[in-house]
C-alpha angles and dihedrals in degrees: 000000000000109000113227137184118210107219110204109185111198158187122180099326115148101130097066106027092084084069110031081057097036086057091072124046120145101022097091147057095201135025111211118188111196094200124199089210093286108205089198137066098287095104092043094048091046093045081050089059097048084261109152100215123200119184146191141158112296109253099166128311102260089055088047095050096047095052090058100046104074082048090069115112100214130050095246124069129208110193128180131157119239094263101051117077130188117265109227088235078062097041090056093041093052096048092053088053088044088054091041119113094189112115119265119250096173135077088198144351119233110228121210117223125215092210115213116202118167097002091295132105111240110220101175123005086115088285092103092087098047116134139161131197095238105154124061159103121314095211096044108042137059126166110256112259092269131144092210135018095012117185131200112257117205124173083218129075117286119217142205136240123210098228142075130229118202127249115193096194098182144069107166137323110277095039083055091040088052093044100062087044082058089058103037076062096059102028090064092072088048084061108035098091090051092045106073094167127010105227140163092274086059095041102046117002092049085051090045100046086043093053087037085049096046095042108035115012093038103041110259099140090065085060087062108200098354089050089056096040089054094047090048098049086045090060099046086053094057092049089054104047074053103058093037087067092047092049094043089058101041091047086052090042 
């Protein structure tokens, strides 16, 4: 039987962690909890369920992740964020490859996400086709040096599971609001080095094509309000990654 670690990153999250670990019994040897200094019960929850936790100040995701990788105890990593939590069609179909004798031809497994805004699930929006490498070897696998959006790199094949796990992105308006201005934060020195010079078509006509993309081209309408609601939200992300860099360069000028 393959020997995994489930690696669980948080901050303050208590409400969903309960879940995101409970999903997965069975399917690991160690918890490991990498912590951004929560202040609330999320250490105490995760010691409650055998988890070992390190922790450290959050720099970005990618770094985090990556500190805590090489930590792990086993060579397989299961990795999953506080709000996404295992399907039982995925639990299954992970505990059949972890049982599995067969030889490994995969440095990682892609995982589909069946994405939740609004309590709602969002079928189209452009989040359909959302996956994450989320399953793979600890020797052979570390998250790319990006402030957002970071995705494992691995020089082997990457598989795909079947399967979806669910991601339940939001928890009300203003947290989701603050957390792409977070982003936008971050994502602006992502950008700074492609973005010689901020100007209207990447004010206003890279906005417009991303909430045209999401709600026509990509099926958001069919999402009704939620659809509309995601677009929109996509657009104005786009916009504010935008004028942070703007901003950022006239206040150093």
């Amino acid at each position: 039987m393959k020997q995994v670690t489930l690696i669980i990153p948080t901050l303050n999250a208590a409400d969903s962690l309960t879940r995101c670990i409970g999903s997965c019994r069975g399917l690991y040897d160690e918890l490991l909890l990498v912590d951004s200094l929560s202040t609330d019960a999320t250490c105490a929850i995760a010691e409650g369920m055998g988890a070992r936790i390190i922790a450290r100040e959050y720099e970005n995701s990618a770094s985090q992740k990556n500190w805590a990788i090489p930590q792990a105890a086993h060579p397989w990593i299961l990795l999953l964020d506080a709000d996404e939590w295992l399907s039982p069609e995925l639990h299954a179909e992970i505990a059949a490859w972890r049982a599995s004798s067969a030889a490994e031809p995969h440095d990682g497994y892609w995982i589909y996400r069946a994405n939740h805004f609004l309590g709602r699930r969002v079928r189209f929006s452009g989040w359909q086709g959302d996956k994450v490498i989320r399953l793979f070897q600890r020797d052979r696998c570390r998250y790319a040096p990006k402030q957002v959006h970071s995705e494992i790199e691995a020089t082997g094949r990457i598989g795909r599971l079947k399967h979806r796990m669910n991601h339940n992105t939001f928890v009300d308006l203003p947290s989701w609001e603050a957390k792409l201005r977070r982003y936008a934060e971050w994502q602006a020195g992502d950008y700074h080095a492609r973005t010689p010079r901020v100007t209207p078509y990447h004010t206003m006509v890279k906005p417009a094509w991303r909430f045209f993309k999401h709600f026509v081209l990509r099926g958001g309408i069919l999402d009704g309000y939620v659809g509309y609601k995601v677009s929109a939200y996509a657009a104005w992300a786009v916009w504010l990654r935008y004028d942070v860099l703007r901003r950022r360069r006239t206040s150093s000028e």
